[in-house]
C-alpha positions as CSV (number, residue, x, y, z in Angstrom):
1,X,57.5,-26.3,-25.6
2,X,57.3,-25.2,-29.4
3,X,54.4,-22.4,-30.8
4,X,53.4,-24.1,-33.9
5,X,53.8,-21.0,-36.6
6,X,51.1,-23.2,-38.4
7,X,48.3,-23.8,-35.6
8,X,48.2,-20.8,-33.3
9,X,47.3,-21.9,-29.8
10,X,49.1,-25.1,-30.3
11,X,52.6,-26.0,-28.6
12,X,54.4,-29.2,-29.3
13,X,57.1,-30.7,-27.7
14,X,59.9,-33.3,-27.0
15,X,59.4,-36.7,-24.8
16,X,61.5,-37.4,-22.1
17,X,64.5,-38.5,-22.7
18,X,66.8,-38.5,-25.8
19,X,64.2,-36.1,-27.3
20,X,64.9,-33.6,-24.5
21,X,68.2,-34.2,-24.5
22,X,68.5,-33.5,-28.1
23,X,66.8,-30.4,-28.1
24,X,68.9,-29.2,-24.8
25,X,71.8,-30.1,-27.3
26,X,73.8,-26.5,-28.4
27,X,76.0,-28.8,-31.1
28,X,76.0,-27.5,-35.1
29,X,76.1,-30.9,-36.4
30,X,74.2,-33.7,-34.3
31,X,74.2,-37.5,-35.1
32,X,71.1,-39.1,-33.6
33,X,70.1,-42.6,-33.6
34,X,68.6,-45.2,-32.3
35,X,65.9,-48.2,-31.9
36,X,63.2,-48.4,-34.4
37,X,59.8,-45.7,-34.4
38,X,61.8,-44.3,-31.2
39,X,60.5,-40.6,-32.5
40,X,64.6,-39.9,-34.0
41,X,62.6,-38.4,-36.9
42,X,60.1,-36.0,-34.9
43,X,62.8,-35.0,-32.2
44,X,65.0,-33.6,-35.2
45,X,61.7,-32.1,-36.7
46,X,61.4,-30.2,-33.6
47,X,64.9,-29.3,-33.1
48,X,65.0,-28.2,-36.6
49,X,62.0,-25.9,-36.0
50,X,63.0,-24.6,-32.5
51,X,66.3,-23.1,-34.3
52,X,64.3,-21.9,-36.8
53,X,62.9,-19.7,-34.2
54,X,65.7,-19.0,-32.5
55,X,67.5,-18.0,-35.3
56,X,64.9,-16.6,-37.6
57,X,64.9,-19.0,-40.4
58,X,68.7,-19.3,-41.2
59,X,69.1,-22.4,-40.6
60,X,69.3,-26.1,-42.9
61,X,68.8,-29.6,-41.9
62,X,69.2,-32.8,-43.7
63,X,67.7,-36.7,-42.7
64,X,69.5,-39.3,-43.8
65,X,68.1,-42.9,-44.0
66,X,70.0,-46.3,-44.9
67,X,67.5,-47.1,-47.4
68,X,64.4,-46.1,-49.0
69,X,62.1,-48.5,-47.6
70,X,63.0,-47.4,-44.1
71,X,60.7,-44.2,-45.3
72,X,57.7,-46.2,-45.1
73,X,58.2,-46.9,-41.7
């Protein structure tokens, strides 16, 4: 589980599955894909925030998409 910096008290955390695997995952770069609102985007959001923790900030992430209107999704 993840301490939200934002909402003390709170912990968030992966679902089971590629989610968990993901943030087990020690890799620099990581390619993640997959089916349609299958949570891709909120498993890197936590993996981006749990290294922020771990390393204290220094870290950068970017999300690609194919297209734009995929961001409405």
């Amino acid at each position: 589980m993840i301490q939200s910096e934002l909402e003390p008290g709170l912990e968030i955390g992966p679902q089971p599955g590629p989610q968990t695997i993901l943030l087990a995952c020690t890799a620099e770069e990581i390619f993640f894909g997959g089916a349609l609102a299958a949570g891709k985007s909120f498993g890197l959001g936590l993996n981006l925030e749990s290294r922020h923790q771990k390393y204290g900030g220094k870290i950068s992430g970017i999300v690609f998409r194919q297209s734009v209107p995929e961001l409405d999704d």
